[in-house]
C-alpha positions as CSV (number, residue, x, y, z in Angstrom):
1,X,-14.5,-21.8,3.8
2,X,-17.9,-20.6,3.1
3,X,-19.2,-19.6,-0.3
4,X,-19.1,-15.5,-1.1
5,X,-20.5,-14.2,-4.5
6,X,-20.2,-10.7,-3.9
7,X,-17.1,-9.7,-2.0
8,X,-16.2,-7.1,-4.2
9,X,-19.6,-5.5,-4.3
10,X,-20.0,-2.0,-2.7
11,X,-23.2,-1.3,-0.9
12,X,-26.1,0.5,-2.6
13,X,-27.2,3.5,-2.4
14,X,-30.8,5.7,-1.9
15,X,-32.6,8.4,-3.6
16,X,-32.3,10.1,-6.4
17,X,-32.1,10.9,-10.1
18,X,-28.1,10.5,-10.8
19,X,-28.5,7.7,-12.3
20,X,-31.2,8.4,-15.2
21,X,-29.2,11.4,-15.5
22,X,-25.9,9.2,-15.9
23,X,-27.5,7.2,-18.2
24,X,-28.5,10.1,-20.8
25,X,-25.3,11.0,-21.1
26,X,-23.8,7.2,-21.5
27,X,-26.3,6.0,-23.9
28,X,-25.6,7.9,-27.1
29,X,-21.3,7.1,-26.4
30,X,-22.1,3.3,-26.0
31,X,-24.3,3.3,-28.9
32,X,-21.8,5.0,-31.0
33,X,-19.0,2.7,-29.7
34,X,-20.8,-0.5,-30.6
35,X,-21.7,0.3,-33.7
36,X,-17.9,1.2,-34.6
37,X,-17.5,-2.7,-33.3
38,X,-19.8,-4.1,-35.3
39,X,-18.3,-2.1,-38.6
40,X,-15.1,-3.7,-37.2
41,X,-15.6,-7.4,-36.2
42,X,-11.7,-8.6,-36.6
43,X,-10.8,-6.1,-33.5
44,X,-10.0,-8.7,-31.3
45,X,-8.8,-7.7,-27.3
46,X,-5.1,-8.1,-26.9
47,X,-4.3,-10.4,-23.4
48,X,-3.1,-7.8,-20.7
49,X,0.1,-8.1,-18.9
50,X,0.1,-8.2,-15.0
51,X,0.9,-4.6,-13.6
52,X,1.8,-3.9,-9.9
53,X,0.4,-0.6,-8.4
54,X,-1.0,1.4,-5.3
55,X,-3.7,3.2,-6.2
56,X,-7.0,5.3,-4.5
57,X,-9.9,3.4,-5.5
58,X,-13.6,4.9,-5.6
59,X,-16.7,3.3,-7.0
60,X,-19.2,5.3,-7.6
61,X,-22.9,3.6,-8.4
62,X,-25.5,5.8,-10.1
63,X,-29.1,4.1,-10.2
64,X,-31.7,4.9,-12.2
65,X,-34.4,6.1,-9.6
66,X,-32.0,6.5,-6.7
67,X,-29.0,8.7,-5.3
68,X,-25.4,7.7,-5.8
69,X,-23.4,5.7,-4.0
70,X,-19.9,5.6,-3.2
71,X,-17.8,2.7,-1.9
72,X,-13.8,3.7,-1.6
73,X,-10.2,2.6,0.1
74,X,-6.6,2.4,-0.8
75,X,-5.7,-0.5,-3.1
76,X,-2.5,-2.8,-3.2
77,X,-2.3,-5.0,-6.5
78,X,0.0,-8.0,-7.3
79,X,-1.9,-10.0,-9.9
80,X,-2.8,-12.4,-9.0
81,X,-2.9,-10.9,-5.4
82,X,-4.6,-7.5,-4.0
83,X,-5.5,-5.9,-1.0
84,X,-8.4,-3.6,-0.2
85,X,-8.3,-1.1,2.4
86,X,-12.1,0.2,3.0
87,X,-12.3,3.8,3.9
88,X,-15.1,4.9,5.5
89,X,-18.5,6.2,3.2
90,X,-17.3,10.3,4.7
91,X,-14.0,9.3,3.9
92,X,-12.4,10.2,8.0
93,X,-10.0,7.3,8.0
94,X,-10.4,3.6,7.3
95,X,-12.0,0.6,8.4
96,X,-10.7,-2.2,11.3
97,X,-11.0,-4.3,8.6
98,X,-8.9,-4.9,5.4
99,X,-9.3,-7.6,2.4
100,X,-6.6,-10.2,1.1
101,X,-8.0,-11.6,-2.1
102,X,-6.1,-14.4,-4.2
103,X,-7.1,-15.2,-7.7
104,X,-5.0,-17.3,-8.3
105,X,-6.2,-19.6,-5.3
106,X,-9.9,-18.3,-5.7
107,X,-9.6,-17.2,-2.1
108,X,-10.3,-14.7,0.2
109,X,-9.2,-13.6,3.6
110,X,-11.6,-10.6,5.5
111,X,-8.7,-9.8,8.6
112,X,-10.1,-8.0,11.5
113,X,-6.9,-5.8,13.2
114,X,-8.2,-5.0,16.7
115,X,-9.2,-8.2,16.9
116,X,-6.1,-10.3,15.5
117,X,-8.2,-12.5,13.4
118,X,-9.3,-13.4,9.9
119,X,-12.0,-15.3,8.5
120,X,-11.2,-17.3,4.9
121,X,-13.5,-16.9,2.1
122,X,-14.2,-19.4,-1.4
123,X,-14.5,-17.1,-4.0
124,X,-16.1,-17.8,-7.4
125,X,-15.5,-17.2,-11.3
126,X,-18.5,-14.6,-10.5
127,X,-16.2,-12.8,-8.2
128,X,-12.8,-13.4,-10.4
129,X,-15.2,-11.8,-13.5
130,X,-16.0,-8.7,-11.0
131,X,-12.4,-7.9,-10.1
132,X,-11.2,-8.2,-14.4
133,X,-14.5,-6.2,-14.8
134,X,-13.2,-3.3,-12.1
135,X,-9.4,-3.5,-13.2
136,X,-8.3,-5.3,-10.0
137,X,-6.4,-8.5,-12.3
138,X,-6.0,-8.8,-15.9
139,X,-8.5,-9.8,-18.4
140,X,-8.5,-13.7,-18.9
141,X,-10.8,-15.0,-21.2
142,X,-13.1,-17.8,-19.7
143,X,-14.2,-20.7,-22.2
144,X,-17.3,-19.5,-25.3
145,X,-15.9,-15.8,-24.3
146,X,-14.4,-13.5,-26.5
147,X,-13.7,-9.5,-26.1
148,X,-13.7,-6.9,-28.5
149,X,-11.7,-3.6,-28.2
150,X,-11.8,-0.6,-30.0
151,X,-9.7,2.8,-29.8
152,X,-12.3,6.0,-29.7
153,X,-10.3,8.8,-29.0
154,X,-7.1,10.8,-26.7
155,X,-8.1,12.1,-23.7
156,X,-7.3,13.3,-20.2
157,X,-8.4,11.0,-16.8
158,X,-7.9,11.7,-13.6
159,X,-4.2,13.6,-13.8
160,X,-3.0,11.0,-16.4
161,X,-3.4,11.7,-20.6
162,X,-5.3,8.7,-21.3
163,X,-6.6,6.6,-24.6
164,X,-10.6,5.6,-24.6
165,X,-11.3,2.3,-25.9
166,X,-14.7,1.1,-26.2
167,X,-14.7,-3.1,-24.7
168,X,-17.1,-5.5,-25.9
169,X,-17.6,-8.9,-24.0
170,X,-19.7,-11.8,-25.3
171,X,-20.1,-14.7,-23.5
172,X,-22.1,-17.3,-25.8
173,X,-24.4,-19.8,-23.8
174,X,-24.5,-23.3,-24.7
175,X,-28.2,-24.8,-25.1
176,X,-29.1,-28.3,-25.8
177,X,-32.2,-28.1,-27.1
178,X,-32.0,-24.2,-27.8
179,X,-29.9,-21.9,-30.0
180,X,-26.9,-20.5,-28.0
181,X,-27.5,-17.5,-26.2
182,X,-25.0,-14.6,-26.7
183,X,-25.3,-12.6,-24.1
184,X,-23.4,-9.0,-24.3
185,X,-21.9,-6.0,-22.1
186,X,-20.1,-3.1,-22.8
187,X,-17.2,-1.0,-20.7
188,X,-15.7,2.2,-21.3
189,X,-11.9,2.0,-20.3
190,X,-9.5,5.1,-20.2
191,X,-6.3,3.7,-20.1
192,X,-3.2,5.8,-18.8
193,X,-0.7,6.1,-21.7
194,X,2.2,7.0,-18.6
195,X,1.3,4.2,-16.7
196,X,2.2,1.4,-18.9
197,X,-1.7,1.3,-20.2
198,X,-3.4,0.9,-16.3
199,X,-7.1,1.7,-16.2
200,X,-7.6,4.5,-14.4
201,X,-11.3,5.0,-15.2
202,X,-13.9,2.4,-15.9
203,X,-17.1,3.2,-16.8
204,X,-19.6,0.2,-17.6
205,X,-23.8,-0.5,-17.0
206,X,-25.1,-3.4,-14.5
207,X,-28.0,-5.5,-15.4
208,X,-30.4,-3.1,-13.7
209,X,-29.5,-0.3,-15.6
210,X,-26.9,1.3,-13.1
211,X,-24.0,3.1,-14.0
212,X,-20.7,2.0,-12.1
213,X,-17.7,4.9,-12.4
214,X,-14.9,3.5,-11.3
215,X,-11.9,5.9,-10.6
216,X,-8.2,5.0,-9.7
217,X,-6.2,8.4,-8.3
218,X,-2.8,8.8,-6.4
219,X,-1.6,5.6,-8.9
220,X,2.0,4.2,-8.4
221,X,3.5,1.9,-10.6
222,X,5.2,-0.6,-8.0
223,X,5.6,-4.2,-6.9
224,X,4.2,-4.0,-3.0
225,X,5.5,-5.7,-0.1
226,X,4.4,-9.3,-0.7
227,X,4.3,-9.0,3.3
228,X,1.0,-6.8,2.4
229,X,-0.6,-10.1,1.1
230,X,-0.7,-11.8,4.2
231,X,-2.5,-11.4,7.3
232,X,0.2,-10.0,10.0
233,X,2.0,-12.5,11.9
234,X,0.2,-13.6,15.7
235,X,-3.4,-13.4,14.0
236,X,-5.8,-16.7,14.7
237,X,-7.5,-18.3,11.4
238,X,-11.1,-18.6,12.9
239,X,-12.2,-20.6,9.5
240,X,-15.1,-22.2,9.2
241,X,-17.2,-19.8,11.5
């Protein structure tokens, strides 16, 4: 298997001032939201229990000095297990080409259906951190990490009432010779009080300053076929390349 840091990743986008725009309106909310953390250092994140569901997933990437981006498909989830469907950018059917991912043996499998074959792929804690990061698996804390969550406010998110809560991450980094670093990021979650607390809107900022809206519509509470999971019976493993 061959090394893959950035499987979940949806490809970027061109032109544009959505996300400076984005960024206006997200600044003053985060501000606010940290600062009711740091008047409240004992709110520690509660550990998340594993929740099956079908869902419509669509990422949405706002740059600063560029036009959106939108990355979507139909989602399968079995913490540790999912699979990705990708729809086309114009949204006119899917893909011939879905994604098996495995947290649980760091693993993924890119399956190919016209051509009844799959390629296996290593993942890494980068990518396991990307799929807690976009609600794909439940948050588990990795070692010098701890999370942070705060209740803002009652609202409404796509067809579901919904609570915000404000999530603070921070990793410290050990240094020999060197304080620690603490390093620090921020999500907004809106978390579907009729769907046993599911995300179904995440809003957080990438290193470069871009917005990443992630929405989850046409949600179904259910276990899925653990036949989903697996790449469909007759297919050739062509691992390594």
């Amino acid at each position: 298997m061959r090394n893959c840091n950035t499987v979940l990743s949806p490809p970027p986008g061109l032109g544009g001032w959505a996300g400076l725009a984005s960024l206006l309106l997200l600044g003053p909310l985060f501000f606010l939201a940290s600062t009711v953390l740091a008047e409240d250092p004992q709110a520690q994140a509660p550990s998340q229990e594993p929740i099956g569901f079908t869902a419509d997933f669509v990422s949405t990437l706002l740059p600063q000095a560029r036009e959106k981006s939108i990355f979507s498909g139909r989602i399968y989830v079995s913490p540790p297990r999912i699979r990705f469907e990708p729809y086309r950018q114009e949204g006119n059917g899917s893909y011939n080409e879905i994604h098996l991912y495995d947290f649980e043996r760091q693993q993924m499998r890119r399956v190919f259906l016209e051509d009844k074959i799959y390629f296996e792929v290593e993942l890494n804690e980068t990518s396991r951190l990307k799929a807690m990061q976009d609600g794909w698996i439940p948050w588990k804390d990795l070692p010098n990490t701890k999370r942070r969550k705060i209740r803002l406010k009652e609202d409404f998110a796509n067809d579901h009432p919904s609570v915000l809560h404000l999530l603070e991450r921070r990793v410290e980094i050990l240094r020999a010779k060197k304080p620690n670093f603490i390093f620090q990021e921020y999500s907004l979650f809106w978390e579907a009080t009729d769907l046993k607390g599911l995300p179904v809107r995440i809003i957080y900022l990438l290193s470069d300053r871009t917005t990443v809206v992630l929405d989850y519509k046409n949600v179904k509470l259910e276990d899925p076929d653990p036949s989903l999971f697996e790449p469909p019976k007759g297919f050739r493993n062509l691992s390594p390349f």
